[in-house]
C-alpha positions as CSV (number, residue, x, y, z in Angstrom):
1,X,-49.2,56.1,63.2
2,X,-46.4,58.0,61.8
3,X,-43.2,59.2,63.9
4,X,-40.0,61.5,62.6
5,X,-37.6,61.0,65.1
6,X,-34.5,63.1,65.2
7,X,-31.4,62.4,67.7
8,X,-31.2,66.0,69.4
9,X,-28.3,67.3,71.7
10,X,-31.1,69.4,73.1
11,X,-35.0,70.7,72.3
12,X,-38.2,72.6,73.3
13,X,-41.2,73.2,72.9
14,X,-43.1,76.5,73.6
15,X,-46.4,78.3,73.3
16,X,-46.1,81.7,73.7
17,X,-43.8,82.4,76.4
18,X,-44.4,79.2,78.4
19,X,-42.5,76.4,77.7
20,X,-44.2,73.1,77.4
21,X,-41.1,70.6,77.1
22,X,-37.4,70.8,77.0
23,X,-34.6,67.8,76.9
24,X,-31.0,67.5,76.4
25,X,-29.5,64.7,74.7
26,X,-32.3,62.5,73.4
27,X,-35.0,62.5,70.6
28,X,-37.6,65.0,69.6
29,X,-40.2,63.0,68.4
30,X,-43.0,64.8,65.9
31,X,-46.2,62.2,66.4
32,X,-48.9,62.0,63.3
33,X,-51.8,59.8,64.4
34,X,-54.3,58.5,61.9
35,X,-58.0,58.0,62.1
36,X,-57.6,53.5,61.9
37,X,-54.8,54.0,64.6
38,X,-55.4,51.7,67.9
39,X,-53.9,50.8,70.9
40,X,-52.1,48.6,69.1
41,X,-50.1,51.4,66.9
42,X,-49.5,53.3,70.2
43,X,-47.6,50.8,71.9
44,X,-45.1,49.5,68.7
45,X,-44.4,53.1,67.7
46,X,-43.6,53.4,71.6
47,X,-41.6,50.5,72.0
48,X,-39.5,51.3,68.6
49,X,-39.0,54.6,69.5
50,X,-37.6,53.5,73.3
51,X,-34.9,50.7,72.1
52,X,-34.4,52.2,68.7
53,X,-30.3,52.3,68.7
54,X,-29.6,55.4,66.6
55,X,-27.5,56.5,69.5
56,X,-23.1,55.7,68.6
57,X,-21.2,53.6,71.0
58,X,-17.3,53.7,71.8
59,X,-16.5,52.3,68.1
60,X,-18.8,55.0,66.2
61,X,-21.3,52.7,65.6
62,X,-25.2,53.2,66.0
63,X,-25.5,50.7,68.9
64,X,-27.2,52.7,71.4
65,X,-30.6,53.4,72.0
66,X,-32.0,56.1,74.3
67,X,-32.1,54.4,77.1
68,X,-28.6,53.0,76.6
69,X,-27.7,56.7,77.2
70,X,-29.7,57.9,79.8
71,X,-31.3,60.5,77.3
72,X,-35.2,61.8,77.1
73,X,-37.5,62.2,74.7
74,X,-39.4,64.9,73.8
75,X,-42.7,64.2,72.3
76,X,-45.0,66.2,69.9
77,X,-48.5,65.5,68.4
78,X,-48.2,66.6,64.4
79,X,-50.9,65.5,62.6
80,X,-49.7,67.1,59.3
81,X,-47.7,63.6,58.5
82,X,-50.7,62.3,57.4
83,X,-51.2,65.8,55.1
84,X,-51.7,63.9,51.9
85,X,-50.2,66.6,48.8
86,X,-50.4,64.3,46.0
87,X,-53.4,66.4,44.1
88,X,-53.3,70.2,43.6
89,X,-51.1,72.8,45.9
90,X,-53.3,72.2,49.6
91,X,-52.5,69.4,51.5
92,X,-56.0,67.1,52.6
93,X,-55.8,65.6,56.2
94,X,-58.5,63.6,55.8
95,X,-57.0,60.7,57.3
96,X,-55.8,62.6,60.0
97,X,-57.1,61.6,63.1
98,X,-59.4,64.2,65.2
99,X,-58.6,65.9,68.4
100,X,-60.4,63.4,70.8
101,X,-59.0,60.1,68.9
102,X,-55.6,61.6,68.5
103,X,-55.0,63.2,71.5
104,X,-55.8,59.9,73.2
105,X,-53.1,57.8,71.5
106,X,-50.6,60.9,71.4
107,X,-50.7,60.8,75.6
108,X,-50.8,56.7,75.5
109,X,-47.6,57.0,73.1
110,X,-45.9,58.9,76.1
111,X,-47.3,56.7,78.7
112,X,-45.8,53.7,76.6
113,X,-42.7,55.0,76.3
114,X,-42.2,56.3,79.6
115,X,-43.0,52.5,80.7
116,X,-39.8,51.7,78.9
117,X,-37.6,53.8,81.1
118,X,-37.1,56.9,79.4
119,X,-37.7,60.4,80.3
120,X,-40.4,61.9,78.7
121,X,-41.3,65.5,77.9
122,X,-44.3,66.9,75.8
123,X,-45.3,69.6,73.2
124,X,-48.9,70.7,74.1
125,X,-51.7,68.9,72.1
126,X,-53.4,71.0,69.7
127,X,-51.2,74.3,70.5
128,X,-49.5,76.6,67.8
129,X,-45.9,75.6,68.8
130,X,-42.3,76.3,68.7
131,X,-40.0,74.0,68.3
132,X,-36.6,73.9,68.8
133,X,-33.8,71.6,68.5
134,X,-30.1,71.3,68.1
135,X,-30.0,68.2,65.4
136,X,-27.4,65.7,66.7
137,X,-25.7,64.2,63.4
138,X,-27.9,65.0,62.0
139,X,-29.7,61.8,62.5
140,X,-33.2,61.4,61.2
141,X,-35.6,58.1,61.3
142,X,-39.2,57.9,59.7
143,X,-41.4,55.0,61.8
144,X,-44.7,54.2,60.5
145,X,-47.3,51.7,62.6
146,X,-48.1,50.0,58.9
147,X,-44.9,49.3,57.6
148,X,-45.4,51.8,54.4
149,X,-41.8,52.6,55.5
């Protein structure tokens, strides 16, 4: 399982006109989930992305996590992280998970981290979306359920 997370003074997510999710001050989380992910994945992404401390305390130091601050968490299923360009000009997604696979860790990601305490708000699984955020910092983390990084 693969996570960007970005430290946002606000986002949303819409489809269409509709708008599916929308914090302040938080993280916008993009979600890849790939096709050996497990339970397992879900819940240490989850807990990572909960007690992460990307957030700067009275001395300017990242010391804070979200929950330190009261903030939210926006969440949104991109399976593209796992689009693999090494070869030729199209990415493959072969290791990708599907819709039924993914979409079931994606929601137990957001259960997970809602058990932690924060807030959390969601893109729409499978949806063309728009995303927009205000980048705090800008402040940008990579997580990955294997360690690659």
């Amino acid at each position: 399982m693969r996570a960007v997370i970005q430290r946002v003074a606000r986002a949303a997510v819409r489809v269409g006109a509709r708008t599916t999710g929308e914090i302040g001050s938080g993280l916008l989380v993009l979600l890849g989930v790939h096709v050996e992910d497990s339970a397992d994945d879900a819940c240490y992404i989850a807990e990572k992305i909960a007690h992460l401390r990307i957030f700067t305390d009275e001395a300017g130091l990242m010391n804070r996590s979200v929950l330190d601050i009261g903030g939210a968490v926006l969440l949104v299923s991109q399976f593209t992280l796992y689009g693999d360009a090494r070869k030729g000009r199209r990415p493959s997604f072969i290791t990708a998970a599907a819709g039924p696979l993914a979409r079931e860790l994606y929601e137990r990601v957001g259960r997970e981290i809602a058990a932690n305490g924060p807030r959390v708000e969601f893109g729409e699984f499978g949806a063309e979306m728009k995303v927009e955020l205000v980048n705090d910092g800008p402040v940008t983390i990579l997580l990955d359920s294997t360690r690659a990084f």
